[in-house]
N, C-alpha and C positions, 0 to 999 in steps of 0.2 A: 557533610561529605557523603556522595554517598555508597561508599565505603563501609559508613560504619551505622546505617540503618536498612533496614529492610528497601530492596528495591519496590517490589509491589505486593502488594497485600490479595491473600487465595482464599480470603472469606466468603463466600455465595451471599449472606447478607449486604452485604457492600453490594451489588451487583447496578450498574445504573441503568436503567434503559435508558438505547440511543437514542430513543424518540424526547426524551426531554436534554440531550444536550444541545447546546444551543454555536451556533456558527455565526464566527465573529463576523460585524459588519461591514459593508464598504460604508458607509457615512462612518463607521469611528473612524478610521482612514484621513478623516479628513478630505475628502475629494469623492466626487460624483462620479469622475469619466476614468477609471483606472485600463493602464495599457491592455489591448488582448493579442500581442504578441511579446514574449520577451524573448529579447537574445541572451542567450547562454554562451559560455565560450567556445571559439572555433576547436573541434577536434574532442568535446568535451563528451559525446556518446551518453545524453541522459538517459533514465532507465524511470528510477523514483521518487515521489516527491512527497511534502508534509508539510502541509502547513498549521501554523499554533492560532496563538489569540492575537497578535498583531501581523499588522499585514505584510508578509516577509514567508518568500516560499524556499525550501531547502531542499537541493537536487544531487543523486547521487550520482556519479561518475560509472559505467561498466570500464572504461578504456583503467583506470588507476585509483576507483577508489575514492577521487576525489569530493568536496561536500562544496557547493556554491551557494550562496545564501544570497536571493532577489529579490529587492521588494517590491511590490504588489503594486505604490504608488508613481514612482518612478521608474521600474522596469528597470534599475540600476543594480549591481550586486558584487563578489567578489567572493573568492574560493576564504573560506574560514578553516578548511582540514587539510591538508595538500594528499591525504589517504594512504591508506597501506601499499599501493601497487596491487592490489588485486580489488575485484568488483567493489560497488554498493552499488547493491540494485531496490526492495521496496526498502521506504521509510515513515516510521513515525515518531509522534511528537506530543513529547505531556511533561510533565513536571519533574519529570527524576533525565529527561535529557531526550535527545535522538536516537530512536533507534533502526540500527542498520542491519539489511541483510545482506548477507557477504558471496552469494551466486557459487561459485567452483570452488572458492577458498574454503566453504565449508563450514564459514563463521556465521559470527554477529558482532556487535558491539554497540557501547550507549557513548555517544559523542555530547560534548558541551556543544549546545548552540549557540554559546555568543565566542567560546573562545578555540572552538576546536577539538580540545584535551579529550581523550579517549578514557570515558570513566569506568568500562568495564567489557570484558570480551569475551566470547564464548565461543568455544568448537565442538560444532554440533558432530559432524562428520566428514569423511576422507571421501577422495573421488572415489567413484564417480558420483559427484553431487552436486545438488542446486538449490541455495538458500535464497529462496525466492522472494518470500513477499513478509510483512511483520505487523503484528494487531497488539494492541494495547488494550487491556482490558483489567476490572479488578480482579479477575482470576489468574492475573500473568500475562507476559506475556509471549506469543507462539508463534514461531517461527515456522514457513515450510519448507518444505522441500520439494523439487518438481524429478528427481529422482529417484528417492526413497517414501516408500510410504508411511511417514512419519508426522505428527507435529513436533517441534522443539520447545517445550514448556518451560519460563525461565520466570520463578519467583522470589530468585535476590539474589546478592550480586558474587559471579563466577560459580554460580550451579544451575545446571536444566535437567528435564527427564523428556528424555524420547516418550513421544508417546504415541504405539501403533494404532491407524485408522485399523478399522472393522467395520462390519455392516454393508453397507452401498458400495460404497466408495473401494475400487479394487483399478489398481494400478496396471495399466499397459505401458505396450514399446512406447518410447517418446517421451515427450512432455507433459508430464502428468497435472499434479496439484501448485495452481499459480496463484492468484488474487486470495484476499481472506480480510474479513470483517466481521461485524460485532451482528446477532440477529436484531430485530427490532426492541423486543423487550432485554437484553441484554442478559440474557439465560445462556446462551450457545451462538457457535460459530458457524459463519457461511462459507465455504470456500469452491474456487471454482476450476474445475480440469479440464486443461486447455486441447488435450488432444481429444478428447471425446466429448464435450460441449454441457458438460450436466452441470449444473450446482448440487452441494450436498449441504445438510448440517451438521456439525459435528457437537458430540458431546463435551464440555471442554477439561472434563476430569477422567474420563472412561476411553478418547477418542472412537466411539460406538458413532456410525454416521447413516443416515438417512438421504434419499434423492429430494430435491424438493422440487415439488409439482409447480412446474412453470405454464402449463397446457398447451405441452409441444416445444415450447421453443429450445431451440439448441445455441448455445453461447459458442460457438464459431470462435478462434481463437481468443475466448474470454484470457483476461490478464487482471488488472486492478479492479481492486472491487472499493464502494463506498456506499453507508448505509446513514444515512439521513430520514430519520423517523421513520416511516414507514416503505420510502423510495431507496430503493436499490440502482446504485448506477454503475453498471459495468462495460465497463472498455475491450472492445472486440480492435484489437491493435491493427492487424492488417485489414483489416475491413473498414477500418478509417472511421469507428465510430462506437456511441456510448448507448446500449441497449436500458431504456430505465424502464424497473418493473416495480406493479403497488405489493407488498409483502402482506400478509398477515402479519400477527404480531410476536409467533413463535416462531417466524418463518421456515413454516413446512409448505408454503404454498406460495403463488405469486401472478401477476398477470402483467402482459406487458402493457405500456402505458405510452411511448413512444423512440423512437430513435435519435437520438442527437448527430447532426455532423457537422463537419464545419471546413471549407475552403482551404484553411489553415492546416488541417491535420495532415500531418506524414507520419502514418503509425504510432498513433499514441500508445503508451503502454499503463499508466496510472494516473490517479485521479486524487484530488482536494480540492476541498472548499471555502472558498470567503466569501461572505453575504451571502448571492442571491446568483455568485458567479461558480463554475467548476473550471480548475486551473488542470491541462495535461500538457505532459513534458512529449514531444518526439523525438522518440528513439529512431527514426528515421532507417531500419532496417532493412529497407531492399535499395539503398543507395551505402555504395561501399565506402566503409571510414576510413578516411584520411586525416592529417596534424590541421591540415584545413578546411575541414566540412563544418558546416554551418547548422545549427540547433536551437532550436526554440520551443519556449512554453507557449499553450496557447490559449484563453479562457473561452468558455461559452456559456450561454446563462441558462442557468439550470429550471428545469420545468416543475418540479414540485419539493 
């Protein structure tokens, strides 16, 4: 239960670099030609997604919170959490459950991915707030905020510590700190500010942040972030597309490498991976939501 162990372990030894985690395959799958579009349900407003080791992607609800769970080979799926009535917007996925960020509501929580059950919950903070995006790591894991300038450090279950950015990274009007992932060697975090377009790294004990040298470029509505060895792949949502950049390995630096887009996309907002493919949910943002609008993931196959 996990209740009654340590949710995640804040040893720096433990630390794994991303570069040697490995992204499960489409041959385990079973099947060569997996869908690249899946329908979601009408009215369902996706936000965030996560996928594990089997091929089965899990999407969070903005409209209620809800969790649908699709799988990768059939494009088939069905809500497993009916949600609290208020957001889940990023999510991740490892051994101790799902983790949700809860946008306005202010939370978090660790859901069961096979049965729903809500195994632990957290409130970060009151409005005005935006529990944005969520990163798993052995240092805990951090939630942010696109309102406050905070991460939300949570390592075991029902306690966090706020913990203030410093350094680069200095909050204006708007929408601030969105997307957040693991650097390359898995020392520190990246996280990216969607109103003024920079990436930073953050220190993951100290929140002490640094800008990291992209050479110029500006991440334009940057949102999800994903970090696959040394490739950086981030989702510029209204711009209808995935900026990937080669990282150093302590990522303080970066260079871009190309732009992904795809026919398919209506405002992607976040991003996973299975095989050799990157799966985003459209949030479909400049078309107004109704009980009937229509939603879909989309895949496209990732360049490095």
């Amino acid at each position: 239960m996990l209740t009654r162990r340590a949710l995640l372990t804040s040893s720096a030894a433990a630390a794994i670099s991303a570069a040697t985690v490995s992204v499960p395959s489409a041959a385990s799958a079973g099947q060569k030609h997996l869908p690249d579009v899946i329908a979601l349900p009408n009215g369902f407003r996706p936000e965030g997604i996560a996928i594990g080791k089997q091929p089965y992607a899990y999407f969070g609800s903005l409209a209620d919170g809800r969790i649908y769970r699709a799988s990768l080979v059939t494009g088939r799926g069905k809500v497993i959490s009916p949600g609290p009535g208020t957001p889940s917007v990023g999510l991740k996925i490892d051994r101790h459950g799902l983790f949700v960020a809860g946008g306005a509501a202010g939370d978090g929580r660790v859901v069961d991915p096979r049965t729903g059950e809500i195994l632990a919950s957290y409130q970060f903070a009151s409005a005005p707030t935006f529990i944005n995006d969520v990163v798993v790591t052995p240092f805990g894991a951090f939630f942010t905020d696109s309102n406050n300038p905070f991460l939300y450090k949570v390592t075991r279950p029902g306690a966090f510590t706020p913990l203030p950015y410093s350094g680069d990274l200095v909050y204006q009007a708007g929408f601030n700190v969105n997307g957040i992932a693991p650097t390359p060697d898995g020392r520190a975090l990246l996280v990216v500010q969607s109103n003024t377009g920079g990436l930073f790294r953050v220190n993951p004990a100290t929140g002490a942040t640094t800008q990291v040298d992209l050479g110029g470029e500006i991440l334009t509505n940057g949102d999800g972030l994903l970090v696959l060895g040394r490739s950086l792949y981030v989702v510029q949502n209204r711009l209808n597309q995935v900026a990937v950049f080669r990282l150093d390995r302590r990522g303080t630096s970066g260079a871009l490498v190309t732009r992904l887009t795809s026919p398919n996309f209506d405002v992607p907002t976040t991003v996973a991976a299975f095989g050799d493919r990157l799966y985003l949910p459209n949030a479909r943002f400049t078309t107004t939501p109704t009980p009937d609008t229509t939603y879909t993931a989309v895949a496209v196959k990732r360049t490095a």
